[in-house]
N, C-alpha and C positions, 0 to 999 in steps of 0.2 A: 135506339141504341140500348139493347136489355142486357147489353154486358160492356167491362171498357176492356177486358184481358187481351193483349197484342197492339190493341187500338191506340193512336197517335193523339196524344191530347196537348194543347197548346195553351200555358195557362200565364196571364200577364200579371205582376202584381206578387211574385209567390215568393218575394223575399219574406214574408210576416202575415200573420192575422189571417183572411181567408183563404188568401191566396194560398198561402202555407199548407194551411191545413186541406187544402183541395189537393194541393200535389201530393200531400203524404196519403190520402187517402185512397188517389190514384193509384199511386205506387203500388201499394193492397191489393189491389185488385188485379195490378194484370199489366199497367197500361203503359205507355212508353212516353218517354214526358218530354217535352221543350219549354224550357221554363226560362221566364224573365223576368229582371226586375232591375229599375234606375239605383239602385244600393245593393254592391256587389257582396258584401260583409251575408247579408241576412240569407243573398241566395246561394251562396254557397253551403250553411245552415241546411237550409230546405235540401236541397241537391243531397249532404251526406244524409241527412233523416229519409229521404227516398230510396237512396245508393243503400242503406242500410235493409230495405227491403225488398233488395232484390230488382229493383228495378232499372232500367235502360233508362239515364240521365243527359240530356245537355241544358248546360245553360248559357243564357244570353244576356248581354249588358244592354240595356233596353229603355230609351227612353218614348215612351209613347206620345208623345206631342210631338215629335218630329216622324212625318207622314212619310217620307223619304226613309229613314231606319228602319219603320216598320214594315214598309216595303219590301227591303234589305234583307229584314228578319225574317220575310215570309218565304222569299227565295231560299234563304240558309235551310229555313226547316224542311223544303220541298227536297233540299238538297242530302241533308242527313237524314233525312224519315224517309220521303218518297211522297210526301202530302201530310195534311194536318185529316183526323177525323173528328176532331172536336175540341174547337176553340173556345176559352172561356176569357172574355174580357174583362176582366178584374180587378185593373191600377185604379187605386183612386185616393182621393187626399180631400183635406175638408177644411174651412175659413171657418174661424170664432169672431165675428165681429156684426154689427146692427148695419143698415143700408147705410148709416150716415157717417160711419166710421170706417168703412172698407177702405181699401187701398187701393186702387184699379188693379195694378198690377198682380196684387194675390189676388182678385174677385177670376182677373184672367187666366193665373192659373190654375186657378179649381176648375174654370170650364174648359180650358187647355185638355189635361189630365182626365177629368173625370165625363167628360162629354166627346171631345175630340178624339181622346185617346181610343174609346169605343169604336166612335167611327172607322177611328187608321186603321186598327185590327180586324173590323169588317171586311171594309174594303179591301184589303189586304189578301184576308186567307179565302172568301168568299169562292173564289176559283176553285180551291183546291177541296174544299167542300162538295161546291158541287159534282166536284170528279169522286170523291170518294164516298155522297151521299152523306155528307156528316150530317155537325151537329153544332150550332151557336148558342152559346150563352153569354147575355150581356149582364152585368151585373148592376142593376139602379140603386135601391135602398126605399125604405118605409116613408123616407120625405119623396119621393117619388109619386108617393099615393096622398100623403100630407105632409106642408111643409112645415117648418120651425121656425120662428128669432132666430135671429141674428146666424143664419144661415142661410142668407138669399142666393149666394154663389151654388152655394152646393144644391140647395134644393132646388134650383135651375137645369145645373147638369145637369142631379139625377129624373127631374119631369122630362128634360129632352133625350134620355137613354132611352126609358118610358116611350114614349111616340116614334123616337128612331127605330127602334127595333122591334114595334105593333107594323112600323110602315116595311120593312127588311119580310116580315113574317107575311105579309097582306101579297109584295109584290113574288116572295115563293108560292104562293098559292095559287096565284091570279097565272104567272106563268109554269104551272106546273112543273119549280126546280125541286128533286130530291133533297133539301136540305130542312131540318127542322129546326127551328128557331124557340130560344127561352129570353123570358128576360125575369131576372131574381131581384125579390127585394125584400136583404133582410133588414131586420129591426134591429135594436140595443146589441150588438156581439162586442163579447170579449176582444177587444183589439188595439193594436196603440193608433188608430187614427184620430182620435183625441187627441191621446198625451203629443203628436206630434204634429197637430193642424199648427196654424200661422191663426194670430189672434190680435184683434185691436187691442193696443196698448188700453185707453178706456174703455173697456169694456163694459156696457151698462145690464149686460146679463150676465151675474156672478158666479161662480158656482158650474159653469157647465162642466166642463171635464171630470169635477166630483159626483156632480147628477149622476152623469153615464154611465160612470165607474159603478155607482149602484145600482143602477136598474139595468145595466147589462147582466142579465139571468143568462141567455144562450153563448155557448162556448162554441171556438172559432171550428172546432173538431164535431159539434153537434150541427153548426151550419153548412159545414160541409159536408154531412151525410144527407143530410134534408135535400140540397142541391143535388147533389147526384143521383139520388133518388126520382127527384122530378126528371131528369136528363133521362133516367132510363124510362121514365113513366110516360115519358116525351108533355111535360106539362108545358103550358105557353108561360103561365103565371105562376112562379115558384116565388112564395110568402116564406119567410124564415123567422120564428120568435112570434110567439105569444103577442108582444106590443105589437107587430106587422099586423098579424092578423086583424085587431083592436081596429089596425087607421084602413084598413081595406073595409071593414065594415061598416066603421061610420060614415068615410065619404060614400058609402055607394046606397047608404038607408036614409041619411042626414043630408046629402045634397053638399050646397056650399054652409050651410048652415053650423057645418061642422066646426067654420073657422070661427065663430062664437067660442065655441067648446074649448079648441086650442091655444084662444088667444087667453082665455080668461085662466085656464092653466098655468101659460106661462106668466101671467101677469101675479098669480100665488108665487108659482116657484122662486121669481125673481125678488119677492118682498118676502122669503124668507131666506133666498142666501143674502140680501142684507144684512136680516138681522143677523143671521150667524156670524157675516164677517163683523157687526158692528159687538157682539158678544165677543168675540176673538180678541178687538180691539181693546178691550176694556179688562179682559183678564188677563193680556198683556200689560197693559198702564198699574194692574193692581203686581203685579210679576219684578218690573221695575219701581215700582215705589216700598214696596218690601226689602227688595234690595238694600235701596238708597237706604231706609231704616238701620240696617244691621250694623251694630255697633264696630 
C-alpha cells in the first residue's frame, strides 16, 4: 500500500492517543476513514479534527470484546465503504498493579481489550481484505518485545498480539492470500493510557504514571507517521520510539539474560519513587507543623 488517498482504512481505538492521531493523519492523506472507539465524547473529537481535513468520516460506537459487534461493525463498514483496505487494530487499555494484587476481573479486561479485541477485528475484516488485497495492522507495544512490573496483564496481551499476528502473517504466506500483515510496537508515546489504566489500590511500584509521563519523548502524531510509513514500506516489524528500539535489541543480543537488566532497573526505579514519596511526605509534616506555629 505506497499510498492510502481513496483507500478505506478501518481504525479501532481513534477516540485519543494513537488511534487519534492515525485517523487525523489518514485524513492527510487521502484516505476514507471508519473509525471507532467504546467513548463516544473523544470520537466525535477525532471525527471533526479528520472532517476538518477534508476527509470522508463515519464513526462507530464500538466495543471490541464483544466478538458479535465487531462482527456487526464489519458488515456496516462493507456496507457504507464497500470493504475495508486497511485495518488497524488499535484499542487497548493497561493494569497498574504487581501479580499479587491484580484483581482478576481487570487482569481479564486488559486481555479482553488488548488481546481479544485484536483477534475480533481480524477475524472480522480478514474477508474483506482479502477481496481488496489490503493491509493488517495489529498494534502490540515494547512490552511485547520486553516485559515490565507490575504489568503482567498487559504484557501478556501484548506478547500474544506478537505471536497471533507472526501466526496471521505465516498462514498469508503459506496459503498465498493477497493480504499484508504488520504488527507495531511502540514504546513510551505521549498518551493517556496511563493516566486512565485501572491500578491496585497498594501499589508496590510508585511512581509509574509519573515515570512515563517522562520518558515518554515520542508524540502520539510522530507515532503515527512512523506507522504509516512502515504500512506503505509493507514492514512486518514496525518499532516506534527510540526505548522500542533499546528492548528489541537487547532481547535479541542478551537472550533471556535481559531480564537481569530489567529487573534490576525496576528494582532502582522503585527505591527512588520511595524515597520521593517518603521526601513529599516529610515536607508535607514540615508544611503543617508551620502552620500549626503561626501565631
Amino acid at each position: 500500500m505506497e499510498e492510502f488517498r481513496s483507500k478505506v482504512a478501518v481504525v479501532t481505538g481513534a477516540g485519543s492517543g494513537i488511534g487519534r492521531a492515525l485517523a487525523v493523519e489518514l485524513a492527510a492523506q487521502g484516505a476514507r476513514l471508519a473509525l471507532s472507539d467504546a467513548v463516544p465524547e473523544g470520537l466525535a473529537q477525532t471525527a471533526a479534527s479528520c472532517a476538518e481535513r477534508g476527509a470522508e468520516v463515519r464513526t462507530y460506537r464500538l466495543d471490541v470484546t464483544d466478538r458479535l459487534a465487531v462482527q456487526n461493525h464489519a458488515k456496516e463498514v462493507r456496507a457504507d465503504f464497500g470493504g475495508a483496505d486497511l485495518v488497524i487494530n488499535n484499542a487497548g487499555v493497561t493494569l497498574l498493579a504487581s501479580i499479587t494484587e491484580a484483581d482478576w476481573d481487570d487482569m481479564r479486561w486488559v486481555l479482553d481489550v488488548d488481546f481479544w479485541g485484536v483477534v475480533h477485528g481480524t477475524q472480522a475484516f480478514l474477508p474483506q481484505l482479502v477481496a481488496t488485497r489490503g493491509h493488517l495492522v495489529n498494534i502490540s507495544s515494547m512490552y511485547g518485545l520486553t516485559p515490565a512490573p507490575a504489568q503482567s496483564a498487559y504484557n501478556a496481551a501484548k506478547f500474544a498480539v506478537r505471536g497471533f499476528t507472526e501466526a496471521v502473517l505465516q498462514e498469508m504466506r503459506v496459503g498465498d492470500v493477497p493480504v499484508k500483515v504488520s504488527c507495531v510496537y511502540p514504546g513510551t508515546v505521549r498518551t493517556d493510557i496511563f493516566s486512565n489504566a485501572r491500578a491496585a489500590t497498594g501499589l508496590g511500584y510508585g511512581g509509574i504514571r509519573e515515570r512515563y509521563a517522562r520518558e515518554a519523548t515520542t508524540s502520539a502524531e510522530q507515532a503515527a507517521r512512523i506507522i504509516l510509513r512502515g504500512v506503505r514500506r509493507n514492514r512486518v516489524k514496525i518499532i516506534v520510539g527510540a526505548d522500542a528500539r533499546r528492548a528489541d535489541l537487547l532481547t535479541r543480543l542478551l537472550g533471556t539474560a535481559y531480564l537481569r537488566i530489567t529487573a534490576r532497573r525496576a528494582r532502582t526505579q522503585a527505591s527512588q519513587a520511595r524515597l520521593e514519596a517518603m521526601r513529599a511526605r516529610l515536607a508535607a509534616q514540615r508544611v503543617r507543623t508551620s502552620d500549626h506555629r503561626q501565631p
